[in-house]
MMTF fields as JSON, N, C-alpha, C and O atoms, coordinates in Angstrom:
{
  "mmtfVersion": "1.0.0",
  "mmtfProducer": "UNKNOWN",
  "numBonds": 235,
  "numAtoms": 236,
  "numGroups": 59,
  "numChains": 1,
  "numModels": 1,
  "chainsPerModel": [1],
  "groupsPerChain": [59],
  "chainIdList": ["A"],
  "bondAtomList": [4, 2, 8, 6, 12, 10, 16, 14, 20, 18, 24, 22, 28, 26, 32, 30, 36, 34, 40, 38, 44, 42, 48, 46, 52, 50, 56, 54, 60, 58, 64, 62, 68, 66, 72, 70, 76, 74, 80, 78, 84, 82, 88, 86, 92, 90, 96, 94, 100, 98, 104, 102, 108, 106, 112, 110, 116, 114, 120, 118, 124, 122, 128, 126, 132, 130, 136, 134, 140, 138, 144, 142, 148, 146, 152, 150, 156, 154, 160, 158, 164, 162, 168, 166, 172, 170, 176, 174, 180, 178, 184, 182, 188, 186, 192, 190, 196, 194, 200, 198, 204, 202, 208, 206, 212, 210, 216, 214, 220, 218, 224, 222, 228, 226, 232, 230],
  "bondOrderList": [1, 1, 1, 1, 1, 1, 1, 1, 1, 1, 1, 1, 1, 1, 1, 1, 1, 1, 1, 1, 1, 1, 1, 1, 1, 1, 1, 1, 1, 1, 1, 1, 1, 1, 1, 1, 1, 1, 1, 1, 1, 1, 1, 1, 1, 1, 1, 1, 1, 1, 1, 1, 1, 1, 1, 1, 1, 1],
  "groupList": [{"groupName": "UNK", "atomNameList": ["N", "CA", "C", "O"], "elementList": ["N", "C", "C", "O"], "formalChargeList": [0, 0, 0, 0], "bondAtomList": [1, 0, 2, 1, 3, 2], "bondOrderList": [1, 1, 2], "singleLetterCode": "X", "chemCompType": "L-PEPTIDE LINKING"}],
  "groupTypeList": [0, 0, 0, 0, 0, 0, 0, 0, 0, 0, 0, 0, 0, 0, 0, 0, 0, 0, 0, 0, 0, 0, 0, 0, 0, 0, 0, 0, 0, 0, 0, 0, 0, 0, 0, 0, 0, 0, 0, 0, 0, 0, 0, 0, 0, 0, 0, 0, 0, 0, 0, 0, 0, 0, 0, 0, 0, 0, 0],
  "groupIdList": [1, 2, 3, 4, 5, 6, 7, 8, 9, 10, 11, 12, 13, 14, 15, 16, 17, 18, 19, 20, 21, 22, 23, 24, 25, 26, 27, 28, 29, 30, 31, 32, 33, 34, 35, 36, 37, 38, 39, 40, 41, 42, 43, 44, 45, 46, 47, 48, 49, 50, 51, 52, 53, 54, 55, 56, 57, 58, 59],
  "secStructList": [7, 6, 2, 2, 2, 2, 2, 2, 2, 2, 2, 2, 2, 2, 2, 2, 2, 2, 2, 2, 2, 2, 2, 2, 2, 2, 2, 2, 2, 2, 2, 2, 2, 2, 2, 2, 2, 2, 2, 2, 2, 2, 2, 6, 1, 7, 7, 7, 1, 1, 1, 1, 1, 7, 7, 7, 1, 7, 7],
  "xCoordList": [0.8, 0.0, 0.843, 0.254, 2.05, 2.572, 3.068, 3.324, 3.201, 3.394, 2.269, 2.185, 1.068, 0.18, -0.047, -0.751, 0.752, 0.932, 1.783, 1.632, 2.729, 4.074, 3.407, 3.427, 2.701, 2.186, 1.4, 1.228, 0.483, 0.022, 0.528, -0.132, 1.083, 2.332, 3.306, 3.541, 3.714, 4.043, 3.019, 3.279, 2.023, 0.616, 0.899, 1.349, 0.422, 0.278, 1.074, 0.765, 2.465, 3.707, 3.942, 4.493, 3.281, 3.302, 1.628, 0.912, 1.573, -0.318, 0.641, 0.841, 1.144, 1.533, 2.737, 3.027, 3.086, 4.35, 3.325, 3.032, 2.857, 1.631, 1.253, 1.428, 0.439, -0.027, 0.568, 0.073, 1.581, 3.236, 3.583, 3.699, 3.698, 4.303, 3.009, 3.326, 1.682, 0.73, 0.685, 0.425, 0.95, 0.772, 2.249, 2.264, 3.514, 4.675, 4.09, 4.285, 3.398, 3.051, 2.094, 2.642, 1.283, 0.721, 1.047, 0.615, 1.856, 2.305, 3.496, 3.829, 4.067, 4.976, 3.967, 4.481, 2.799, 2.204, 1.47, 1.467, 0.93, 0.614, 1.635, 1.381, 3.054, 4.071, 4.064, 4.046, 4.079, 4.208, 2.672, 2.33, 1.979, 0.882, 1.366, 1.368, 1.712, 1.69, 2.952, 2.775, 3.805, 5.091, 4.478, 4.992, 3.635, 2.826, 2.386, 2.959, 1.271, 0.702, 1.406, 1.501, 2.583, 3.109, 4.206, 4.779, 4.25, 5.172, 3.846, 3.914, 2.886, 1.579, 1.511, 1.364, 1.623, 1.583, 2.15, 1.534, 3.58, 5.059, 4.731, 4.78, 4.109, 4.174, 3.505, 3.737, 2.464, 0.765, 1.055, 0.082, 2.417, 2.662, 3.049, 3.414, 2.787, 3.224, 4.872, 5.294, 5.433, 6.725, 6.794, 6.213, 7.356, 7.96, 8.958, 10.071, 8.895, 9.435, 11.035, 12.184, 10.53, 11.611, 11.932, 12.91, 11.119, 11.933, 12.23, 11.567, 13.466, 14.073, 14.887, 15.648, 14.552, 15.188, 16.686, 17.197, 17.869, 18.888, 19.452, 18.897, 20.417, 21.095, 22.137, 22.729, 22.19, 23.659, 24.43, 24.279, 25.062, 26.496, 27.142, 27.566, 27.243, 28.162, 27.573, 28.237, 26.236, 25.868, 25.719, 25.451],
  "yCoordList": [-1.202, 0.0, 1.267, 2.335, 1.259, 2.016, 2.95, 4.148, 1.913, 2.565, 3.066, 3.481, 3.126, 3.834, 5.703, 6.318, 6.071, 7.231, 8.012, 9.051, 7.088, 7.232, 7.468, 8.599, 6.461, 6.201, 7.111, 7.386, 8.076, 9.287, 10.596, 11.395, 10.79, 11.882, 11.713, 12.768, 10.692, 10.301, 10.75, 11.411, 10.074, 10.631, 12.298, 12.91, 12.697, 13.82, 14.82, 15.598, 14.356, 14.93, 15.187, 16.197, 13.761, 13.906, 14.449, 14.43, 14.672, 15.429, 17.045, 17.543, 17.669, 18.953, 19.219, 20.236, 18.363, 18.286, 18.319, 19.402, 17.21, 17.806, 19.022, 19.621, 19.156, 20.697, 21.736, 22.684, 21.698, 22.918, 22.794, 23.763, 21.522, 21.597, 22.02, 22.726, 21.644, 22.14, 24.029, 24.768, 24.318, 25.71, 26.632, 27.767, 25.618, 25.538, 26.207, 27.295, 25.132, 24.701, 26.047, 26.794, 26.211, 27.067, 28.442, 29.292, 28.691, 30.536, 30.002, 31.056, 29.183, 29.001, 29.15, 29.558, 28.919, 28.749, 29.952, 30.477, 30.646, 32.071, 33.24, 34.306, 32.665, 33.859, 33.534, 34.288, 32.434, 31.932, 32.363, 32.332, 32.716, 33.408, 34.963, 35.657, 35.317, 36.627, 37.213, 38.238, 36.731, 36.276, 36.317, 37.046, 35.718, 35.613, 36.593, 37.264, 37.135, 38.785, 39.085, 39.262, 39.409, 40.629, 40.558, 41.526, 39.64, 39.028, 39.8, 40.511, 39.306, 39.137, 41.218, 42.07, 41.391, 43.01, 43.95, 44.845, 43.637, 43.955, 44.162, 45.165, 42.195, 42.0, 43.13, 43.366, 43.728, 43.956, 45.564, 46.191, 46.501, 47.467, 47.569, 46.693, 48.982, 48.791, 49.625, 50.543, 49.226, 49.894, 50.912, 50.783, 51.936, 53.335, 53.525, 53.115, 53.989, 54.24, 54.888, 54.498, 55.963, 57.006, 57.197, 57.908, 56.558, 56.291, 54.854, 53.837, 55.045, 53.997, 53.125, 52.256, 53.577, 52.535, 52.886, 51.78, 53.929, 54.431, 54.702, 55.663, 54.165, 54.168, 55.411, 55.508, 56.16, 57.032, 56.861, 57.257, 56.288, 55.786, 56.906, 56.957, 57.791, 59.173, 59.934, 60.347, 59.952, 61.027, 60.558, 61.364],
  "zCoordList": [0.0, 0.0, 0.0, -0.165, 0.154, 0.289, -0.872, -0.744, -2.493, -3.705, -4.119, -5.275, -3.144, -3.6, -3.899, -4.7, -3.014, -2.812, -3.829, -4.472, -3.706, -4.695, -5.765, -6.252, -6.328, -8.071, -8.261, -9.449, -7.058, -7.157, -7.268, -7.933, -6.99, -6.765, -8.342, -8.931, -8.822, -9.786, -11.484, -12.49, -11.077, -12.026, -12.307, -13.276, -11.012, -10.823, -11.771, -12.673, -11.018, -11.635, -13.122, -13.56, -14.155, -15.221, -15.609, -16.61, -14.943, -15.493, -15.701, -16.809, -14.356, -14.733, -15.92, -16.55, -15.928, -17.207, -18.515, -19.021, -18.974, -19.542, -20.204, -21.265, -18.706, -18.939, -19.168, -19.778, -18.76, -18.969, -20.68, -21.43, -21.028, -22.052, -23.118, -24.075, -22.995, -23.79, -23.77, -24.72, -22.688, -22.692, -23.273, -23.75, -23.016, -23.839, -25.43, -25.973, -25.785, -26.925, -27.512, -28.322, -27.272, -27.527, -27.417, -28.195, -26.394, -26.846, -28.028, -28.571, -28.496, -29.556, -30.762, -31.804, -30.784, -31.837, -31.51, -32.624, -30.86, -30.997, -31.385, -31.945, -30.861, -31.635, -33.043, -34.016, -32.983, -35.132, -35.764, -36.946, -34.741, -36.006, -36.042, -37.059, -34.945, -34.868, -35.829, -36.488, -35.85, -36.941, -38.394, -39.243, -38.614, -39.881, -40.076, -40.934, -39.462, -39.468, -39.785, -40.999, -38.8, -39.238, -40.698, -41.197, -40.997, -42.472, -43.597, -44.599, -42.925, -44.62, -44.267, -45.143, -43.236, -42.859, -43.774, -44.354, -43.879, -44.585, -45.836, -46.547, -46.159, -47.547, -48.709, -49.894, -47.582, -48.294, -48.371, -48.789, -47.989, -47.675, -49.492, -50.276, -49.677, -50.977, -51.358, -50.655, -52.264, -51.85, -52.642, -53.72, -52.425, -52.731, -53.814, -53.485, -54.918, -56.254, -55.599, -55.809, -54.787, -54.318, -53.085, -52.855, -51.892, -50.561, -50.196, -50.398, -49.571, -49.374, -50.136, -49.712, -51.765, -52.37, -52.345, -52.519, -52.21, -52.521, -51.255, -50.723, -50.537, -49.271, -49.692, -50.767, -48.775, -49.336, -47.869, -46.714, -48.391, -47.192, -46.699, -45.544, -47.486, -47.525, -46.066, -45.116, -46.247, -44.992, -43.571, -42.68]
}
């Protein structure tokens, strides 16, 4: 009776591992959308004939 406790505590232990790693899981996959936004954001910007395109190193 005594590994009873143990094998609970044990359970347990991997229930919160689990749960850690699901919530792991999910802000990784909420930065990779938000990563996306802001990529399709960029993409959808339209670009400029005359700013930005010509770096002048000089100044």
């Amino acid at each position: 009776m005594t590994e009873l406790p143990a094998m609970i505590a044990a359970n347990m232990a991997m229930t919160q591992q689990a749960i850690a790693m699901e919530m792991i899981k999910q802000a990784a996959d909420m930065q990779q959308q938000m990563v996306q936004m802001l990529q399709e954001s960029v993409a959808s910007v339209p670009v400029s004939t005359s700013r930005g395109t010509t770096v002048n190193i000089a100044a």
